[in-house]
N, C-alpha and C positions, 0 to 999 in steps of 0.2 A: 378884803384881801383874801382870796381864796388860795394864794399858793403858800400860807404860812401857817406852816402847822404848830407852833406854838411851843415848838423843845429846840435846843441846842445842840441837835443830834448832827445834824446837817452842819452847820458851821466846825463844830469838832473835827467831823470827817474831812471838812475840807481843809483844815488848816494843818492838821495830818500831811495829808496828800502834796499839800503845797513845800511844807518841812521836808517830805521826801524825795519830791522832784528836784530843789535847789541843791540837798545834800547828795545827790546823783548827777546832777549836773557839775558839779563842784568839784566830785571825784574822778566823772570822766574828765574834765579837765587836767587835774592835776596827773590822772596817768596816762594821760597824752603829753604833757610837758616832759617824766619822766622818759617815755619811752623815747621821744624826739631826743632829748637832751640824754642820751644813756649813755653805758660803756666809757663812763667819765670818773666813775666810782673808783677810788686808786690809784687815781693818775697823777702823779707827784708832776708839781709846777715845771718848768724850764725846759729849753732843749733836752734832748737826748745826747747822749757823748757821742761826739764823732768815733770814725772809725779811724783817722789818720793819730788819734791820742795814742802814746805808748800808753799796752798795759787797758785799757777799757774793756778790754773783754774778761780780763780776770777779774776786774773790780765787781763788774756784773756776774759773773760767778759766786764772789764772795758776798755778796748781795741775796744770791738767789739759795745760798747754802745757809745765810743768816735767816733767813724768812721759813724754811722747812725748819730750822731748829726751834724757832717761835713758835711755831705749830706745833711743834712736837710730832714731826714726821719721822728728827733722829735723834737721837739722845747727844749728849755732852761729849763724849767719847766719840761716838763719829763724826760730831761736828767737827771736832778740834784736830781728827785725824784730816779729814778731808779738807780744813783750811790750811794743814799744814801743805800737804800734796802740793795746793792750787799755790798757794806760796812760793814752795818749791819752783817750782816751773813758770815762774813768772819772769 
């Protein structure tokens, strides 16, 4: 056998190579799934509220003033002024 040079250099590197390609194959898959399947991240189950409901547009208001306070976009104080407002005007 003249093509066997008698180390384990060669199968190392190939089994290497082989680990990298399936873990690249793997990953393109998986961010092909994500990117097909995206913009689903957040998206709370069920219809969306009609528009004939009384009052859905403030609920969504109060929704979307609750979520900047979890973030801390506005402090306690303007939260609670601002829910009173939307309140108000309901």
């Amino acid at each position: 056998m003249m093509w066997y040079d008698g180390g384990w250099s060669g199968w190392f590197f190939m089994a290497v190579f082989m680990v990298l390609f399936w873990a690249l194959v793997i990953a393109g898959i998986v961010s092909l799934v994500r990117y097909l399947g995206g913009g689903r991240h957040g998206h709370q189950g069920g219809p969306p509220p009609s528009s004939s409901e009384p009052g859905w547009g403030s609920r969504r208001a109060e929704d979307l003033l609750a979520e900047r306070f979890a973030r801390g976009e506005i402090d306690e104080d303007e939260y609670k002024r601002r829910l009173a407002v939307l309140r108000e005007h309901r």
